[in-house]
N, C-alpha and C positions, 0 to 999 in steps of 0.2 A: 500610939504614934511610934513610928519606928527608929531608932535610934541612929544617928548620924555619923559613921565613921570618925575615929580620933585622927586630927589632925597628924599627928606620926604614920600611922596606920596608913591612912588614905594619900598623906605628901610621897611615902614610898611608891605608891602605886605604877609611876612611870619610870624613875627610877628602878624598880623591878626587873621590869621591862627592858631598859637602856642593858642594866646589868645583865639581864640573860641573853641579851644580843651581844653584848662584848665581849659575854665568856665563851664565846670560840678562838681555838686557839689557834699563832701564825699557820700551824699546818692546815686544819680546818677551813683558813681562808684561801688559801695555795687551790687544797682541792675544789674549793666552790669553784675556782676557775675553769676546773679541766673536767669535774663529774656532775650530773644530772642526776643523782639516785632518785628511786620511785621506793620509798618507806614504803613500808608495811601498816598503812593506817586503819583505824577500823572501820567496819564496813555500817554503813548509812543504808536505813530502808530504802527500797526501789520504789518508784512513783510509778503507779498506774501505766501500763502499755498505753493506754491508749490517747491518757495525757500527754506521754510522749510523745508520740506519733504522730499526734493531731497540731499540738500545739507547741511541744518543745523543739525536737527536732524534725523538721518535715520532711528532709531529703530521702526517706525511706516511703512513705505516702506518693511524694512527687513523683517517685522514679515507678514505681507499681503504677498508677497512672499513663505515665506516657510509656513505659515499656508495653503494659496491657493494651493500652491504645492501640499502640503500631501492631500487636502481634493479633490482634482480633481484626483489626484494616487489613494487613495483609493476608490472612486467611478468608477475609470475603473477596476481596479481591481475587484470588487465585482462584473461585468458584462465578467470576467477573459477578459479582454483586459488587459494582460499584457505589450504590446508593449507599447500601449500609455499611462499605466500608471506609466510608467519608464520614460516615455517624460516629460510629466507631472512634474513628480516630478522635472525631471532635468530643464526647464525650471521656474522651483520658485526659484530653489536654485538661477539659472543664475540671476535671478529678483531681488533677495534679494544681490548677489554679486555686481552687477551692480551700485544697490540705495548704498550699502556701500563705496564702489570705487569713485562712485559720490562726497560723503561727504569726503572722505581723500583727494581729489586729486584738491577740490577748494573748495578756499576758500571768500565767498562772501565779499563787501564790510560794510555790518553788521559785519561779524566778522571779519573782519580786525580792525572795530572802535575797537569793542568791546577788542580785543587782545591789541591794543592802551589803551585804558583805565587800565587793567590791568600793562602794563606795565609802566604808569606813575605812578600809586598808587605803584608800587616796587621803582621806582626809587627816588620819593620824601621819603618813609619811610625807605630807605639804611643810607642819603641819597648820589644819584648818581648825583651830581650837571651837571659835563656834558651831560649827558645823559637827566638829565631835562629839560636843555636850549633847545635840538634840538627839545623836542618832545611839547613846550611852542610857542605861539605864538608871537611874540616880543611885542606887546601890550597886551599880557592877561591879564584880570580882576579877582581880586579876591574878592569876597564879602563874608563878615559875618557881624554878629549884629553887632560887633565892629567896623566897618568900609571898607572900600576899600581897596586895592592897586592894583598898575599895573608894567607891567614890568616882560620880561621873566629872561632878567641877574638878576634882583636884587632879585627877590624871590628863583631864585636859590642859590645864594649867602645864603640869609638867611637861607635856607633849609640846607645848608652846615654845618650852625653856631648852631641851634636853636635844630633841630631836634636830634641829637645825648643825648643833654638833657631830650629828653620826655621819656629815659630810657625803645624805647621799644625792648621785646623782640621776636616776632614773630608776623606778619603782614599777614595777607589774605584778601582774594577778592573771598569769597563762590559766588558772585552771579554779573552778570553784564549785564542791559540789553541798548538796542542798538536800533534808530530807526535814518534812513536816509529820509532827507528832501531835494528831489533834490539827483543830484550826488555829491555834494563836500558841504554840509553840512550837519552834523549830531550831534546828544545829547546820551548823554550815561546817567546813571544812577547805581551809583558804592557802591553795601554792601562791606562796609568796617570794617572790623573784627581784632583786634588788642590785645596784652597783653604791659597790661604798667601799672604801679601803681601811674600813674602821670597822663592820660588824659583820656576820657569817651572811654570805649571797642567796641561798635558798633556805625556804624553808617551809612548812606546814602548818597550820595555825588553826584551833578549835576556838568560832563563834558561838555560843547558846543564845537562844532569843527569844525575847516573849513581845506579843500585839499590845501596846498600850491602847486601851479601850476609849483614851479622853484623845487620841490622837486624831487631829480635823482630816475629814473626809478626802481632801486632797492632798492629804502628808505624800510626798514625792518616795518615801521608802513604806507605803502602805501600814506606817504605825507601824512597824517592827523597832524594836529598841537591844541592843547586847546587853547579856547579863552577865555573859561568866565569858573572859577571852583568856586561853592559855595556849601555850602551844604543843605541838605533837609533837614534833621535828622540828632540828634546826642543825644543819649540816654541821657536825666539828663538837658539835655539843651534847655531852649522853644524858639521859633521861631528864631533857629542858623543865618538864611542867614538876620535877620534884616527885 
């Protein structure tokens, strides 16, 4: 059986956290106002082209489609084969509907993580303490400069206590990217965009994740659970994760 973080250990957990967001300093906060920087993060394997293409982003499918279309119509037409350049056109549009349909109608295990990410960054900055616990790993790590903690109840707990204090008021997640190692784990990498006149406005943030196996079939985050969250970046603040 595996051993249960010590109460010290795991109560620091969001604490940690609060701490590594409040050590940016007045200046720090000044420039979150006026700079957007793009860190230097490390680089996350590339997913399959043709997952992309097909099912992640389709506007590159769609446009080959109806661009092809019209430029094979047009070329029967200018030879007045009207019939086939009526086909033509119709089978690009079909091509371009098809690649669209593709992407509404599944959804890969890249963006499942990636939707997982998102949704724990809402539910820790609510915060949504039940909602946090399921999508926590029961031993998750959490690392900054300031130290460790572990513990999915007790950083929720703190998340409950602490965070309402950081006085923010509007929370996003402009940007999330996702790579899978194997089928049941995966790393996110999460821009996290924030207003609050108490902690640093931008920053970058490392999810690691593993598929809990007993997780029911219609788990809304696909059984993904956080194992390890630290951060990359956080504007005003040098080397956050320690």
């Amino acid at each position: 059986m595996s051993e249960r973080p010590d109460g010290r250990g795991a109560g620091r957990a969001w604490s940690v956290i609060a701490a590594g967001l409040a050590g940016g300093s007045a200046a720090g906060r000044a420039l979150a106002q006026t700079l957007d920087l793009d860190p230097n993060l490390p680089t996350l394997p590339k997913a399959p082209a043709y997952q992309v293409y097909l099912f992640e982003s389709p506007w590159a499918g769609v446009a080959v489609g109806v661009v092809g279309g019209v430029i094979l119509a047009e070329w029967f037409r200018r030879r007045a084969k009207g019939r086939a350049a009526l086909v033509s056109l119709l089978v690009g549009l079909a091509l371009a509907a098809g690649v669209w349909a593709s992407t509404s109608l599944v959804e890969t295990r890249r963006e499942r993580v990636g939707r997982a990410a998102r949704t724990l960054i809402a539910a820790a900055g609510m915060p949504d303490g039940p909602r946090l616990r399921v999508m926590l790993d029961p031993r998750v790590v959490v690392q900054t400069a300031l130290g460790r903690g572990e513990g999915a109840d007790q950083v929720a707990d703190l998340a409950e206590r602490h965070v309402p204090g950081f006085a923010i008021t509007d929370l996003r997640v402009p940007e999330v990217r996702a790579a899978l190692f194997g089928g049941d784990i995966a790393q996110t990498q999460v821009h996290v965009r924030l207003k609050s006149d108490r902690v640093p406005q931008n920053s970058w943030w490392r999810i690691d994740w593993a598929r809990d196996p007993s997780a029911p079939p219609d788990d809304p985050q696909g059984g993904w659970r956080a194992t390890r969250i630290e951060p990359l970046w956080i504007l005003g603040v040098p080397n956050p994760a320690g």
